[in-house]
C-alpha positions in Angstrom: 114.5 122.2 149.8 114.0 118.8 150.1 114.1 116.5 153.0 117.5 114.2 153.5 118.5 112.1 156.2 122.3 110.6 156.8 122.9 107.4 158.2 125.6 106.5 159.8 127.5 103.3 161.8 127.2 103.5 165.5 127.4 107.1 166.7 130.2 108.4 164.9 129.3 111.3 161.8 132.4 110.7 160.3 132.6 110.6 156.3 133.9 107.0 156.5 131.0 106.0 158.5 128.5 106.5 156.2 126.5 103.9 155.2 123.7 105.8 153.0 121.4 108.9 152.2 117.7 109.2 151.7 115.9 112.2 149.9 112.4 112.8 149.6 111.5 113.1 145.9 109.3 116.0 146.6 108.4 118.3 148.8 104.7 117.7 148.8 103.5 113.8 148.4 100.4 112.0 149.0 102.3 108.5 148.7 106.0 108.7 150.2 108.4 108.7 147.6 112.1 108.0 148.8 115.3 107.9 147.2 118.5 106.1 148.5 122.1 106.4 147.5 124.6 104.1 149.6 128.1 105.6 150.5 130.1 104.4 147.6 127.8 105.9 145.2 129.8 108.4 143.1 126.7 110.4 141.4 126.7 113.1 143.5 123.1 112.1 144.3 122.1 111.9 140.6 121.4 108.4 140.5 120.0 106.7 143.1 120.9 102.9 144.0 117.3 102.2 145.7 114.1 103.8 145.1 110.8 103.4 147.9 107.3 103.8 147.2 104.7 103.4 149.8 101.6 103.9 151.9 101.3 104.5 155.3 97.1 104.5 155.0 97.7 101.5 152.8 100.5 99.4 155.0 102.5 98.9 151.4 106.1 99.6 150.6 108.0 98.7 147.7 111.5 98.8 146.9 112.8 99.6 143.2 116.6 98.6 141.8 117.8 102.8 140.8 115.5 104.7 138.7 114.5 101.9 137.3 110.4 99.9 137.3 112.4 96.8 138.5 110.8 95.8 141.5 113.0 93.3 144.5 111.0 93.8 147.5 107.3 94.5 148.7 105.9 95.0 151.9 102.4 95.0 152.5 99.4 93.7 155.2 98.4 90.6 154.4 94.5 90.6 154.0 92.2 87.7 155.5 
């Protein structure tokens, strides 16, 4: 089974307080691979609405639109 974590608002669990899910893609990963599906996502947790892609031995993340290549935010450590 894969890893999933709930997040919620505040400290309530309630279903109307979600705000979104996060799987692990895999069980085993070099590279963490992270898929996100926000509360009104009606999928079932087919399609995700965010995907994340980093490093921790690297200091990268990257943040992907769905399932898609299309990147709209990168973290990494800026190199002098």
């Amino acid at each position: 089974m894969r890893e999933k974590w709930k997040v919620f608002r505040g400290d309530n669990t309630a279903a109307n307080d979600l705000l979104f899910t996060v799987k692990k893609t895999s069980i085993f990963q070099m590279k963490t691979k992270l898929d996100v599906f926000l509360a009104g996502n009606t999928t079932a947790e087919q399609v995700c609405d965010f995907k994340i892609k980093g490093s921790y031995f690297e200091r990268s993340c990257a943040f992907y639109r769905g399932n898609s290549n299309v990147l709209i935010a990168q973290v990494s450590t800026k190199h002098v």
